[in-house]
SERO-4910 file (N, C-alpha, C, O; in steps of 0.05 Angstrom, whole numbers):
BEGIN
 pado doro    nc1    nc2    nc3   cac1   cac2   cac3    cc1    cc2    cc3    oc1    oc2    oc3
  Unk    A  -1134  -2990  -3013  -1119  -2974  -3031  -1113  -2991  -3055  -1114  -3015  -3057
  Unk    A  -1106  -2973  -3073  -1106  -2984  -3101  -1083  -2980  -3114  -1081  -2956  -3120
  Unk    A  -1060  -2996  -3122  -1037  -2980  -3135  -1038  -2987  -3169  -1050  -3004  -3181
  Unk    A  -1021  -2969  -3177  -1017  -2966  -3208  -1004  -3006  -3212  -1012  -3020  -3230
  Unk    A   -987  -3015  -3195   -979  -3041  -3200  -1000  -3064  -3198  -1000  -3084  -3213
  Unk    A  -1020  -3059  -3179  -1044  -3075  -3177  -1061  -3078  -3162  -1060  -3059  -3147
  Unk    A  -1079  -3094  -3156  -1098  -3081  -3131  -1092  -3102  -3110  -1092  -3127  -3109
  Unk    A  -1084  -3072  -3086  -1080  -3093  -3060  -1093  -3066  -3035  -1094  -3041  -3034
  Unk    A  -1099  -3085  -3020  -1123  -3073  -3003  -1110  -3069  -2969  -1103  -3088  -2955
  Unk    A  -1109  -3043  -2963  -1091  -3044  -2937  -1112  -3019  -2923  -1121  -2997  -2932
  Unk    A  -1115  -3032  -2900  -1126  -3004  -2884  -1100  -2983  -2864  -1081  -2990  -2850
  Unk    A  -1111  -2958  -2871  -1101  -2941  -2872  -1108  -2921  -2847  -1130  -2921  -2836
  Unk    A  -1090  -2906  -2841  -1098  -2882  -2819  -1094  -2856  -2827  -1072  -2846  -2831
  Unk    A  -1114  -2846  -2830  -1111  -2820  -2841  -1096  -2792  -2820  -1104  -2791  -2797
  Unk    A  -1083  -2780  -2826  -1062  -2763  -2814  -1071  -2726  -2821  -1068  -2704  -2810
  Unk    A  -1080  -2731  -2839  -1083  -2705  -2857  -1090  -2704  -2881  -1080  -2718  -2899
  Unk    A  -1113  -2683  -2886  -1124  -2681  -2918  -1133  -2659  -2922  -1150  -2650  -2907
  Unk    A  -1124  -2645  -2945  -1134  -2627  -2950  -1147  -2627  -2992  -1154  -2648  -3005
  Unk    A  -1147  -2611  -2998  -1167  -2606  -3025  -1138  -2614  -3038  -1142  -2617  -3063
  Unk    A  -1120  -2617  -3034  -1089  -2621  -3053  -1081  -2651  -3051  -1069  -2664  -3068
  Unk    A  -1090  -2662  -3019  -1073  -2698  -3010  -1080  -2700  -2991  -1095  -2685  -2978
  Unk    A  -1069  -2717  -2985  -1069  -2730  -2966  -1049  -2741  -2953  -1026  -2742  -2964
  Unk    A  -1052  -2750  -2930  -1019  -2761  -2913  -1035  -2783  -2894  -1048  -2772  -2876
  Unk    A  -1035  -2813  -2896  -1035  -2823  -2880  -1010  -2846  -2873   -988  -2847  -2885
  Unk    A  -1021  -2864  -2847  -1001  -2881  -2848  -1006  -2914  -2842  -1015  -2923  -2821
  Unk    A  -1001  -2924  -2857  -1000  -2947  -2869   -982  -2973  -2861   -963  -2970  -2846
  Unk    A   -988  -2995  -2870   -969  -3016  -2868   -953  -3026  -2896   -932  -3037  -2901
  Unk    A   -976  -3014  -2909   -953  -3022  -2945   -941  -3007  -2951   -949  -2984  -2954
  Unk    A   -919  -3015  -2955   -887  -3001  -2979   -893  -2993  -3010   -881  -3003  -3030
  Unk    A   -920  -2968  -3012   -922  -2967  -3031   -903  -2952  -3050   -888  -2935  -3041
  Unk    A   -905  -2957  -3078   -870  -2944  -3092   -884  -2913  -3103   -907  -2910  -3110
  Unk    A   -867  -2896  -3104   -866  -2862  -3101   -873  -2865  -3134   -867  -2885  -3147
  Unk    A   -890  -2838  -3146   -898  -2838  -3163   -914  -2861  -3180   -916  -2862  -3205
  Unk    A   -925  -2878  -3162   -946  -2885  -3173   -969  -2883  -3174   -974  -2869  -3153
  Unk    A   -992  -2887  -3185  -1033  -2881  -3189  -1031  -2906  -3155  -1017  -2925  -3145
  Unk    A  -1064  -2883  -3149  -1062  -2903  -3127  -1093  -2877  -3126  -1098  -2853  -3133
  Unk    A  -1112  -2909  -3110  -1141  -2906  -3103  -1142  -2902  -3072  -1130  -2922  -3063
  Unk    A  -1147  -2894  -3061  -1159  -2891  -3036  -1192  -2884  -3028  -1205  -2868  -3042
  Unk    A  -1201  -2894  -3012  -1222  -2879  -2994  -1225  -2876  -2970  -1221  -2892  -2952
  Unk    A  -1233  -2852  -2969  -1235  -2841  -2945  -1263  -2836  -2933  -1278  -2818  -2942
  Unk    A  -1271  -2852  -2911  -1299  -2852  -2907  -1302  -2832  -2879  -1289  -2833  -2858
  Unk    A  -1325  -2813  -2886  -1329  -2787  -2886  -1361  -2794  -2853  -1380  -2808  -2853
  Unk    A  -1355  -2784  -2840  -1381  -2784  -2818  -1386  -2773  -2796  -1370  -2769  -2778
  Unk    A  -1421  -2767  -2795  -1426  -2734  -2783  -1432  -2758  -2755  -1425  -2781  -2751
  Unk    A  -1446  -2740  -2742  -1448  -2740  -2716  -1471  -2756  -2712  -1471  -2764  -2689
  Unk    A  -1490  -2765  -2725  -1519  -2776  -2728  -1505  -2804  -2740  -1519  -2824  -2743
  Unk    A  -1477  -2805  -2746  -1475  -2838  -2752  -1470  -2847  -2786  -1463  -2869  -2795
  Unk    A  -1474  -2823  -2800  -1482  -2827  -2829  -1459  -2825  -2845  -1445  -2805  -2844
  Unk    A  -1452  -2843  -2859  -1420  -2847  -2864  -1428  -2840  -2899  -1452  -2841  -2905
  Unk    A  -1409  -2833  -2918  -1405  -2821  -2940  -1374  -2840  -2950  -1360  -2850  -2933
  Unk    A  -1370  -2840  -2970  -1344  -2850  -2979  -1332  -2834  -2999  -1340  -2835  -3022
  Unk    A  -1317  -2824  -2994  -1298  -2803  -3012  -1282  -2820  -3024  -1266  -2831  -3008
  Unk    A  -1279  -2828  -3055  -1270  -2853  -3070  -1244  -2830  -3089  -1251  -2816  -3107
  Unk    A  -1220  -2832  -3081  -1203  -2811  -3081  -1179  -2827  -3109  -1163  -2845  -3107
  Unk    A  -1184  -2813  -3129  -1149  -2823  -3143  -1124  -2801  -3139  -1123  -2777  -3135
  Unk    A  -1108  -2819  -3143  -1080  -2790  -3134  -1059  -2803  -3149  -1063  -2823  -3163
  Unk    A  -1034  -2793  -3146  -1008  -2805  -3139   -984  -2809  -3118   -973  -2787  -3113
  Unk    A   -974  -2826  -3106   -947  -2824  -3076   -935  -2805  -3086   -937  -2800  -3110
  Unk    A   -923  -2794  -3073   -912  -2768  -3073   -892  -2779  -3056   -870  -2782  -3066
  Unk    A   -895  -2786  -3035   -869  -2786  -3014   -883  -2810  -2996   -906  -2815  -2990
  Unk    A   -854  -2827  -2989   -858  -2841  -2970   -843  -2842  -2954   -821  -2837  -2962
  Unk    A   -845  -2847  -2929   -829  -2834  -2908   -825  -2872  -2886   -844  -2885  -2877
  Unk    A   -796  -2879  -2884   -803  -2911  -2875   -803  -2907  -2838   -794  -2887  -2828
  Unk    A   -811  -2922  -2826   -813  -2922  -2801   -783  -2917  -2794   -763  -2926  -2805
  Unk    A   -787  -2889  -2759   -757  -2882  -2757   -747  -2903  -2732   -725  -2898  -2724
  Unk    A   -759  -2921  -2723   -757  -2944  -2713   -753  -2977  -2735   -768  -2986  -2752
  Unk    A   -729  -2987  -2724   -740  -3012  -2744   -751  -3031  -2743   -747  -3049  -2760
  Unk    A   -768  -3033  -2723   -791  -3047  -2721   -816  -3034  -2724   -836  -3048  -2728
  Unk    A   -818  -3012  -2723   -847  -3012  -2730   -860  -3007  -2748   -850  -2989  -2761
  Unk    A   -881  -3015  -2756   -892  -3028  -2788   -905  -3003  -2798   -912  -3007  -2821
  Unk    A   -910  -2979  -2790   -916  -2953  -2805   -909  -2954  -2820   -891  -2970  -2818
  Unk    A   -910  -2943  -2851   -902  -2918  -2859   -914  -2888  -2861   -935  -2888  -2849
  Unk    A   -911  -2873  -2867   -926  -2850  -2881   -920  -2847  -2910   -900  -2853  -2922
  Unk    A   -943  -2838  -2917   -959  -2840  -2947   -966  -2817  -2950   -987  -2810  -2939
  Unk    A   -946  -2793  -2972   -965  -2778  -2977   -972  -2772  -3002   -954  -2762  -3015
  Unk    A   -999  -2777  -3019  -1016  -2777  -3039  -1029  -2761  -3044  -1045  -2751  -3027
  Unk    A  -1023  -2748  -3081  -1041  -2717  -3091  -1072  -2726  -3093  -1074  -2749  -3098
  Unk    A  -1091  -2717  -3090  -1110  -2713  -3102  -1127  -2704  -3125  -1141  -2684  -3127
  Unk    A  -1125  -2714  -3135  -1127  -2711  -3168  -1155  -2714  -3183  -1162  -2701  -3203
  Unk    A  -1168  -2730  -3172  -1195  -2735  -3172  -1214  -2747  -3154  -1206  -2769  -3144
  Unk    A  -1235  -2739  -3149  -1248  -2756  -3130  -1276  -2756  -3143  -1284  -2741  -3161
  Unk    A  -1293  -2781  -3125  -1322  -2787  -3121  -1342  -2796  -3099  -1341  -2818  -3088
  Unk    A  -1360  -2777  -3093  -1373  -2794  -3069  -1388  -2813  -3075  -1399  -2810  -3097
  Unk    A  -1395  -2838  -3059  -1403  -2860  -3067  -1420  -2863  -3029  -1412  -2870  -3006
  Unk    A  -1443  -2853  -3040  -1466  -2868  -3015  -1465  -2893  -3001  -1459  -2914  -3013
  Unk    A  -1469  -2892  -2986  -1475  -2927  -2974  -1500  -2919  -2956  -1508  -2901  -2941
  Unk    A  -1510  -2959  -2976  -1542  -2950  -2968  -1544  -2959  -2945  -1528  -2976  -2937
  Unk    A  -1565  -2949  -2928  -1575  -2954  -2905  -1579  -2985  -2898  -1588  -2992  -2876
***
């Protein structure tokens, strides 16, 4: 992921997406209303992965309802996207 403050790279679990956002959940404390990159890599049944290269903005962050555990939820507009192949 990509934020409007700078680029820092966290893997992510995706929760939900539709043509408007997305909702996953995460280990970074990213800050609400900022640009932020994501991808979401996309794959059928034969193995063949696609990368959906997604810009948006946080919308909402939601902090873990435990205080230890390192979740959060992330939810990000979709605003523009690109698929980006990966070669064989």
């Amino acid at each position: 992921m990509r934020t409007g403050v700078g680029y820092l790279s966290h893997d992510a679990q995706t929760r939900n997406i539709s043509s408007r956002g997305v909702l996953f959940s995460s280990e970074a404390d990213v800050p609400i209303g900022g640009s932020i990159e994501y991808v979401v890599t996309l794959s059928d049944l034969q193995g063949m992965q696609v990368d959906l290269r997604c810009f948006g903005k946080v919308v909402r962050l939601e902090r873990p309802a435990l205080q230890h555990a390192p979740e959060y939820l992330v939810a990000a507009t979709l605003d523009r996207y690109e698929f980006v192949r990966r070669e064989a």
